[in-house]
C-alpha positions as CSV (number, residue, x, y, z in Angstrom):
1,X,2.0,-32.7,3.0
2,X,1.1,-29.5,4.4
3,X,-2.4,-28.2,4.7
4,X,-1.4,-24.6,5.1
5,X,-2.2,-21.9,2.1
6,X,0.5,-21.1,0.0
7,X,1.7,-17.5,0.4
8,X,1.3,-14.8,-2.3
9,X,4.4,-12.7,-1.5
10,X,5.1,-12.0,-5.3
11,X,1.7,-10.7,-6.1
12,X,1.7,-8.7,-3.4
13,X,5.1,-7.5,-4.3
14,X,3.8,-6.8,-7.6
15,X,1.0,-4.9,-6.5
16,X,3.5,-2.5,-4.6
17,X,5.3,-1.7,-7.3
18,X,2.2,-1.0,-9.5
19,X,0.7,1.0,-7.1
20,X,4.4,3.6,-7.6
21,X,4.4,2.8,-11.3
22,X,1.4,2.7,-12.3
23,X,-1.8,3.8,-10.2
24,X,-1.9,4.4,-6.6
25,X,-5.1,1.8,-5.8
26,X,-2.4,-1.4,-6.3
27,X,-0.6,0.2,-3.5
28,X,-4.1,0.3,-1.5
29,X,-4.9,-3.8,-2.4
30,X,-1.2,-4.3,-1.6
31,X,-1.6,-3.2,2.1
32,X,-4.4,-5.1,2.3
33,X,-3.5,-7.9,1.2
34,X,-0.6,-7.7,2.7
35,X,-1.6,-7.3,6.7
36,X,-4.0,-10.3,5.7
37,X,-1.9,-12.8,4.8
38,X,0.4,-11.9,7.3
39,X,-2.2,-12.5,10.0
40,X,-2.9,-15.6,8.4
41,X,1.0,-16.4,8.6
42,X,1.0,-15.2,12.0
43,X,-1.5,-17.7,13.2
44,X,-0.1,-20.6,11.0
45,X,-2.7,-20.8,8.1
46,X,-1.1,-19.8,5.4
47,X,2.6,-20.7,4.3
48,X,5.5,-18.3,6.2
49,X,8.0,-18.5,3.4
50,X,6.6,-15.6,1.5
51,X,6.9,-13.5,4.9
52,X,9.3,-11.1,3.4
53,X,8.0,-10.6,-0.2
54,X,4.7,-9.8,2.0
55,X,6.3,-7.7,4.2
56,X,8.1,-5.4,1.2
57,X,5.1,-5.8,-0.8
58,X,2.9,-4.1,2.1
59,X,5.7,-1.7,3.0
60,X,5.3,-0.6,-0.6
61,X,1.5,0.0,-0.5
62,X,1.8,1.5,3.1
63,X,4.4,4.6,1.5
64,X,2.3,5.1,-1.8
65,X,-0.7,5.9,0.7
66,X,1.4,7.9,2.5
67,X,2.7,10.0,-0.4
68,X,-1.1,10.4,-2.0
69,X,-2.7,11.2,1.0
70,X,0.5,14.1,1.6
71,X,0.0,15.0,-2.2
72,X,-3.3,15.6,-1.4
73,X,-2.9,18.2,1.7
74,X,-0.3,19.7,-0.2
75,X,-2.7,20.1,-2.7
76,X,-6.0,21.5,-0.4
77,X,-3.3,23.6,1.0
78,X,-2.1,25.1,-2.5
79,X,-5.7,25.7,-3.8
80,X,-6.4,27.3,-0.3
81,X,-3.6,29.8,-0.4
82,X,-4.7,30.2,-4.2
83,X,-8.2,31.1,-3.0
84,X,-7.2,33.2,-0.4
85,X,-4.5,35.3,-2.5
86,X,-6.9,35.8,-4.9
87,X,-9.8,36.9,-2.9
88,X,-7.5,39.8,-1.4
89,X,-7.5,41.5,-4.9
């Protein structure tokens, strides 16, 4: 019997896909979690099967911040250029 932690690739997984489909802070709790209990896998605490649901679970979160956080300097940029057009009328 093993006294590590059992792994929990599928809810991270899950939270990766939430965070595309349905709000971006699963995506935020996905990284997380997800550098966490790799760590913990890393130094042989917590179960190493899950590694790859983990991994693509993380990956998940790591791209929806990426894409809200460029949504959102596309966006300052757009409400900029709108400020700036109309101030030169």
């Amino acid at each position: 019997m093993s006294d590590l932690q059992p792994h929990r690739g599928v809810l991270i997984l899950v939270f990766g896909i939430l965070g595309f489909v349905l709000c971006f802070p699963f995506g935020i709790v996905a990284w997380v979690m997800g550098s966490t209990d790799l760590k913990a896998m890393d130094a042989g605490r917590m179960d190493p099967e899950g590694r790859a649901l983990t991994r693509a679970g993380q990956v998940l979160g790591m791209i929806m911040c990426g894409l809200i956080a460029l949504m959102m300097i596309i966006g300052l940029i757009a409400a900029l250029f709108a400020i700036f057009a109309s101030a030169g009328h």
